[in-house]
C-alpha positions in Angstrom: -15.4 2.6 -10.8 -12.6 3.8 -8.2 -10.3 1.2 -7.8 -7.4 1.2 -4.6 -4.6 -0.4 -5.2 -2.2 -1.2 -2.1 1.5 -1.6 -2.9 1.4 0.1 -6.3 5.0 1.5 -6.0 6.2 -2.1 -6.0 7.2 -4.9 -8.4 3.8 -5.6 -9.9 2.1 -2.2 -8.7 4.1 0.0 -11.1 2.7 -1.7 -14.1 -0.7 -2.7 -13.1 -1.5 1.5 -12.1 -1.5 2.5 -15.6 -2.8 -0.6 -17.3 -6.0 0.2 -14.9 -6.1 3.8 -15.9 -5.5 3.4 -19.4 -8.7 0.8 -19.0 -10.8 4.0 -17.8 -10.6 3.1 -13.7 -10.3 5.6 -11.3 -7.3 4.6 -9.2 -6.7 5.3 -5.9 -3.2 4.3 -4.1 -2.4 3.7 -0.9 1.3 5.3 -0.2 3.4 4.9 2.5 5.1 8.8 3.6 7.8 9.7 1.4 6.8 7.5 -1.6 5.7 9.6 -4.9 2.2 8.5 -6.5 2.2 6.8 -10.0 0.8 8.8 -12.8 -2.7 8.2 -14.0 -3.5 7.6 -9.7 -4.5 9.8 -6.6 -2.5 9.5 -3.6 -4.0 8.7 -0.2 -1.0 8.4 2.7 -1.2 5.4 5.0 -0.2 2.4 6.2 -1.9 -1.4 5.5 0.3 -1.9 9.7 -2.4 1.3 10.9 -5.5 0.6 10.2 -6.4 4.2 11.6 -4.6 5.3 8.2 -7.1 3.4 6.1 -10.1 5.0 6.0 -9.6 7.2 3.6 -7.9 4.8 1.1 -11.2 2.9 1.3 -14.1 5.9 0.9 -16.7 5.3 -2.1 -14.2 2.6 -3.7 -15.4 -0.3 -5.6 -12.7 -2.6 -5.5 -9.5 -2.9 -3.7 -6.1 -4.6 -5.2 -4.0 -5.8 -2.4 -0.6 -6.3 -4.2 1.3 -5.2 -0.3 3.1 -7.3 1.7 5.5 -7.3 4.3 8.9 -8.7 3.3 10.8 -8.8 6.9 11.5 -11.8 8.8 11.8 -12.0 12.4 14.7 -10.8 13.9 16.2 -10.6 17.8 17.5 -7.2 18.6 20.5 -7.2 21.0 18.6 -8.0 24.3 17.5 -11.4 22.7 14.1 -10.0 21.9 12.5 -10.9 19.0 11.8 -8.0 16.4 8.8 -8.4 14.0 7.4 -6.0 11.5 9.4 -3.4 13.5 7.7 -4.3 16.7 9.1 -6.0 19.5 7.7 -9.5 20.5 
């Protein structure tokens, strides 16, 4: 069973990776560029913001763990616009 696992560089991620693959899943993690892949894992680079990124996370899996979040709050930049997720409003 191929199991993805979205934010497994975080908090809860790093420890649930190798519980999973000491259990005998296959798991596959989706990583943003420039993160490193936890051992007992295969990589897949991508983004849960671009969905165009996610296909590949979620070929011939069997389950997905979604441990991702977002962790900004809104913001106005210095024209008064609000700022969310990095994207103007």
């Amino acid at each position: 069973m191929t199991v993805l696992i979205t934010g497994a560089t975080g908090l809860v991620g790093e420890r649930l990776v190798p519980r999973l693959a000491e259990a005998g899943f296959a798991c596959r993690v989706l990583l943003r560029p420039g993160k490193d892949c936890p051992a007992g894992a295969t990589g897949v680079t991508g983004d849960i913001l671009d969905p165009s990124s996610l296909a590949k996370a979620v070929t011939k899996i069997s389950a997905v763990v979604h441990l991702a979040a977002v962790f900004r709050t809104q913001d106005t930049d210095s024209s008064g616009k609000a700022i969310s997720m990095g994207r103007a409003t």
